[in-house]
C-alpha positions as CSV (number, residue, x, y, z in Angstrom):
1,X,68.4,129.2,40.8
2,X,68.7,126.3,43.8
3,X,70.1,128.9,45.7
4,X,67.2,131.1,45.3
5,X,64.7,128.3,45.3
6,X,66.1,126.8,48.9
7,X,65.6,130.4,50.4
8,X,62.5,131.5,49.0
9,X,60.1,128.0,48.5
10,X,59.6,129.7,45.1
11,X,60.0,127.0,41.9
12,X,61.9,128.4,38.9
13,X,60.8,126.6,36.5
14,X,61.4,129.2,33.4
15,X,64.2,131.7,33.1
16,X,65.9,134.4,31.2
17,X,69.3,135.9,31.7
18,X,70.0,139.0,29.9
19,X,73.8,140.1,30.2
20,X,75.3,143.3,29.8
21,X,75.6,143.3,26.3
22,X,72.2,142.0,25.6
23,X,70.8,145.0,27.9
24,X,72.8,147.7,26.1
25,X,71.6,146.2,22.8
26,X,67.9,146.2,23.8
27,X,68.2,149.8,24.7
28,X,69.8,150.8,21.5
29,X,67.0,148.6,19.8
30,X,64.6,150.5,21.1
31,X,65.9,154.3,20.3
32,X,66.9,154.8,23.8
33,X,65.2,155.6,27.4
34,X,64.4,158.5,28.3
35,X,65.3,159.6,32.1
36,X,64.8,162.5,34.1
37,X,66.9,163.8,36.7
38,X,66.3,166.0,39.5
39,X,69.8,166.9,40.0
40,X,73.0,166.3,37.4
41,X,74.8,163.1,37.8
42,X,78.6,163.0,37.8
43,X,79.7,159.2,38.8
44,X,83.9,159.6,37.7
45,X,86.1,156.9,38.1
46,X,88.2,156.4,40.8
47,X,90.6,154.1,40.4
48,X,90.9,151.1,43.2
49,X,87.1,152.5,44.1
50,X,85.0,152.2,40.9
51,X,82.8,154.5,39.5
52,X,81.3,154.4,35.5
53,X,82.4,157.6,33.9
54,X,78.4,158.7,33.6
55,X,77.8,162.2,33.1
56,X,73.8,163.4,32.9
57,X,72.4,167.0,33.1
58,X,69.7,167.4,36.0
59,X,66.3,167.2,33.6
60,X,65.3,164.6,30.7
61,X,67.8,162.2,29.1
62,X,67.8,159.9,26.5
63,X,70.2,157.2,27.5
64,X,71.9,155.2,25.2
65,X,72.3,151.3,26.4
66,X,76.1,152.4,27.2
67,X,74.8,155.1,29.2
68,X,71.7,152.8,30.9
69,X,74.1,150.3,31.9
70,X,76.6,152.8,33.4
71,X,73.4,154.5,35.2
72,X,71.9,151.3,36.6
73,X,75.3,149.7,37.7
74,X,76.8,153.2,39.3
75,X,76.7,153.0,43.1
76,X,79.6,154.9,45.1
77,X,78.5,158.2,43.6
78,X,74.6,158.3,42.9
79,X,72.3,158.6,45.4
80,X,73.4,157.2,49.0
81,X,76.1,155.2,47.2
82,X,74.1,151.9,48.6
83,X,73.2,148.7,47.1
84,X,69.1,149.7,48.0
85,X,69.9,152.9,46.5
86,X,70.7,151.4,43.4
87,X,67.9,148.8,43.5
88,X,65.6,151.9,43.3
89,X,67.7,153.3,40.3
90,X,67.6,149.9,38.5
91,X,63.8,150.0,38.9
92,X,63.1,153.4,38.0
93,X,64.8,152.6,35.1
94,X,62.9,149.6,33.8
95,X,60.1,151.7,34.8
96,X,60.8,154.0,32.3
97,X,62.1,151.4,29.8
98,X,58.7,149.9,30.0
99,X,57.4,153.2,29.1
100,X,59.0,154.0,26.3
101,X,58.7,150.5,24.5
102,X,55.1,151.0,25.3
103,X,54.7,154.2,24.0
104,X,56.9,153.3,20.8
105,X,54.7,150.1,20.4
106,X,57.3,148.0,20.6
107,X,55.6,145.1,22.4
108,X,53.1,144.6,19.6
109,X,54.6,145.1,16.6
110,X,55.9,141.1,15.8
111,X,58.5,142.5,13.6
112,X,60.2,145.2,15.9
113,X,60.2,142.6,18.7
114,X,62.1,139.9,16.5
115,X,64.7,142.4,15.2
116,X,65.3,142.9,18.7
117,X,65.2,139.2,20.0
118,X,67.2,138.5,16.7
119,X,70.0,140.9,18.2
120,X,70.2,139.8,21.6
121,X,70.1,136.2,21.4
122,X,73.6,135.8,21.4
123,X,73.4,137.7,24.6
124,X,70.8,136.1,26.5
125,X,70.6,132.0,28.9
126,X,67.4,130.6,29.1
127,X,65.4,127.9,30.6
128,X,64.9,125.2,27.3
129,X,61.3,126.2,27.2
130,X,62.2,129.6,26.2
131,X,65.4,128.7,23.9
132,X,64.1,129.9,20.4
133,X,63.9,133.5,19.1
134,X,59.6,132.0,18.2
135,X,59.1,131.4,21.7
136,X,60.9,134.7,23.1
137,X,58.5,136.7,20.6
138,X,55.3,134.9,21.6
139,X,56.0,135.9,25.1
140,X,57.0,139.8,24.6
141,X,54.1,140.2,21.9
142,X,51.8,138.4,24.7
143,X,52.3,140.8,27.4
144,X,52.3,143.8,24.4
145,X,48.9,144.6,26.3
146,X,49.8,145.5,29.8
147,X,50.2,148.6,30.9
148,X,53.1,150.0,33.0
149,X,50.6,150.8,35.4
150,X,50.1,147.1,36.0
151,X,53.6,146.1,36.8
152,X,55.0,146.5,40.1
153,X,58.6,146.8,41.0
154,X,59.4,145.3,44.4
155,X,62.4,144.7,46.4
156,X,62.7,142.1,49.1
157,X,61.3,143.7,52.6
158,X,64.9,144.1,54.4
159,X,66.5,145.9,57.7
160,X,69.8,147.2,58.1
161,X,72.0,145.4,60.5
162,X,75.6,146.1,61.8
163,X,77.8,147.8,59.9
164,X,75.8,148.7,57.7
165,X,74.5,144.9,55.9
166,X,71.1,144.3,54.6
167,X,69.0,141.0,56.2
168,X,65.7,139.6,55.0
169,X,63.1,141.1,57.3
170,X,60.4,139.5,58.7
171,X,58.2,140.5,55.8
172,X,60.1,139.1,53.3
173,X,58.7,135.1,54.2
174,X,55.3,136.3,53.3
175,X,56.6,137.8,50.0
176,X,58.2,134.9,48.8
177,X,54.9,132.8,50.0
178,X,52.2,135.4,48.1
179,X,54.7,134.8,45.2
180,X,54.6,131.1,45.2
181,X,51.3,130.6,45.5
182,X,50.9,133.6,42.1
183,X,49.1,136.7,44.5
């Protein structure tokens, strides 16, 4: 958090860390996400290079939070085997996770979203202001309303460099600016 603070002049002041587990259990807890693929996806593991065993069809998916977690940490063998490449992945997955739980209602129904926060806790750091499974579900029921529509998925504006490294662009100040001052 300091480090992120020092380089971006944004305050943290509230926080949640969901780990892997807690990821793979929200998934489950919420009957899967559904994907769809233009092309099959084959990511095999090669050992001393990596890889995640994940194995899709090209067309619609219903990951299970094994499978979600092995599609939005796979990088040598889906897409352009970058780390941007997977940043896209990882938000066209929460894109569609945020569809689903929309469309299943799961952001308004107060006993759905405690089940869920009642599962994960174990799972999950937070700030102390959001240390208790009441405060968690007052959040997630208060943003029930938005649509996915109204939630943007950004990455920090960036430029290649040599060999291949990513750098802040010059964009990325006024990012960090718009978001600390909440525009």
């Amino acid at each position: 958090i300091k480090t992120i603070e020092a380089l971006t002049n944004v305050r943290i002041d509230k926080f949640v860390v969901v780990d892997f587990n807690a990821f793979k259990k929200i998934v489950d807890a919420i009957g899967g996400v559904e994907i769809c693929l233009v092309k099959a996806v084959s990511d095999p593991i090669i050992p001393g290079s990596g890889g995640t065993d994940l194995k899709l069809p090209a067309g619609y998916s219903t990951l299970t939070g094994d499978q979600a977690l092995q599609f939005v940490r796979a990088r040598e063998n889906l897409g352009d085997g970058s780390d941007l490449s997977r940043i896209q992945r990882q938000q066209a997955f929460m894109g569609a996770m945020v569809r689903d739980m929309t469309k299943k209602g799961v952001l308004t129904n107060p006993s759905l979203v405690y089940q869920i926060l009642d599962a994960i806790t174990q799972s999950l750091s937070t700030s102390n202001e959001w240390a208790s499974v009441n405060t968690l579900q007052e959040f997630a029921l208060s943003i029930g309303t938005l649509k996915p529509k109204q939630i943007s998925m950004v990455t920090t504006p960036n430029k290649i460099i040599e060999a291949g490294n990513v750098a802040w662009s010059e964009e990325a100040t006024t990012m960090w600016q718009a978001i600390a001052a909440d525009k």
